[in-house]
C-alpha positions as CSV (number, residue, x, y, z in Angstrom):
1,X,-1.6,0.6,-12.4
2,X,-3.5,-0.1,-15.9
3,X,-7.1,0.4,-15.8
4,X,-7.4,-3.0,-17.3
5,X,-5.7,-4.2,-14.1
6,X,-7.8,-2.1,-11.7
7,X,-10.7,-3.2,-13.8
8,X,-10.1,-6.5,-13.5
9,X,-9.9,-6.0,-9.3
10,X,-13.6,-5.0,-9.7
11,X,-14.8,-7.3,-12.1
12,X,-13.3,-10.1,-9.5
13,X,-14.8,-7.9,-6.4
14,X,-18.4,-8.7,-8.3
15,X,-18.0,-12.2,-9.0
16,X,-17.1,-13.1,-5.5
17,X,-20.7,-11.3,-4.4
18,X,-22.0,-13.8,-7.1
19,X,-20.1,-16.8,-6.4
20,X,-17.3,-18.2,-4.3
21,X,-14.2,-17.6,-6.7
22,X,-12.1,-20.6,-8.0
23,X,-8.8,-21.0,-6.2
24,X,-6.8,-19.5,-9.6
25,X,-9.3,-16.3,-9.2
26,X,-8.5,-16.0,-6.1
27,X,-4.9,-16.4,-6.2
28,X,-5.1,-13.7,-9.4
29,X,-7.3,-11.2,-7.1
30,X,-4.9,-11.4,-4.4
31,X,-1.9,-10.7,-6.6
32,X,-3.6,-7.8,-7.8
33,X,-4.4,-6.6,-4.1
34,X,-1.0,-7.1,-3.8
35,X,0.5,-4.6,-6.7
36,X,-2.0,-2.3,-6.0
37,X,-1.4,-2.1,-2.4
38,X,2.2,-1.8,-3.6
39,X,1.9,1.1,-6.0
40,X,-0.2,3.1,-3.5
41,X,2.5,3.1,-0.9
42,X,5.0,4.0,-3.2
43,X,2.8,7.0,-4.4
44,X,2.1,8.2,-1.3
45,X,5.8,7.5,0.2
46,X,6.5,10.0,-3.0
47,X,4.6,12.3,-2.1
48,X,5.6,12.3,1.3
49,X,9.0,12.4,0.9
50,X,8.8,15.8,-1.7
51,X,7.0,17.5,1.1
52,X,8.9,20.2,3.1
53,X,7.6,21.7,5.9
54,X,8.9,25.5,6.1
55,X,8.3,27.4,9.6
56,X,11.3,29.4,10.9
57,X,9.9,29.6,14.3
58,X,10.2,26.0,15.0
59,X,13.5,24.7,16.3
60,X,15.5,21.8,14.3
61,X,14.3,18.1,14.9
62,X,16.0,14.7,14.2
63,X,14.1,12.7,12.0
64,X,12.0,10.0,14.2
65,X,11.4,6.8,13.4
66,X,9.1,4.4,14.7
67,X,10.2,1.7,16.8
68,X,8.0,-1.3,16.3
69,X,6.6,-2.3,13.0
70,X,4.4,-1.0,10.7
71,X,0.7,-3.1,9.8
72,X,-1.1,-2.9,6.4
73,X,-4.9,-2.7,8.5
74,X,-6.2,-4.3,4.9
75,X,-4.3,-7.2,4.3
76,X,-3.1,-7.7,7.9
77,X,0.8,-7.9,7.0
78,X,3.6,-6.4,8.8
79,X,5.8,-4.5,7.4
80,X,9.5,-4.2,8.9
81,X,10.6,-0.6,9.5
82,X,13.5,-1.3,7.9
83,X,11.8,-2.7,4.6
84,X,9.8,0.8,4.6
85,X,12.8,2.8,5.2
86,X,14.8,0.9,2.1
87,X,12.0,2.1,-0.2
């Protein structure tokens, strides 16, 4: 993300302790939540997904996945296994 983005995040994070935002500020800080939030779990699903765990003595394992739904514990949505899988 540009720093003038992530700067702008914080610069709205400081007016809300100052004020209540206006409903366009609030609207803008949310859609920058949003893209953040986004580029963060693509980062890290990157990184996951390059690791490679190497131990010989461990037998071979199906990949598991999760059965019920995945929740983002910041902005309270759920996210679809599926939709995580796809990414």
């Amino acid at each position: 993300m540009e720093k003038k983005k992530i700067d702008r995040i914080n610069e709205l994070a400081r007016l809300k302790k100052e004020r209540e935002l206006s409903p366009e500020e609030k609207e803008e800080q949310q859609a920058l939540r949003k893209e953040f939030l986004r580029e963060i779990r693509a980062d890290l699903k990157q990184t996951l997904d390059n690791i490679e765990i190497v131990d010989d003595a461990a037998p071979t394992q199906e990949k598991k996945v999760p059965e019920s739904d995945l929740v983002d514990h910041i902005t309270g949505e759920t996210i679809s296994i599926k939709e995580y899988n796809a990414e």
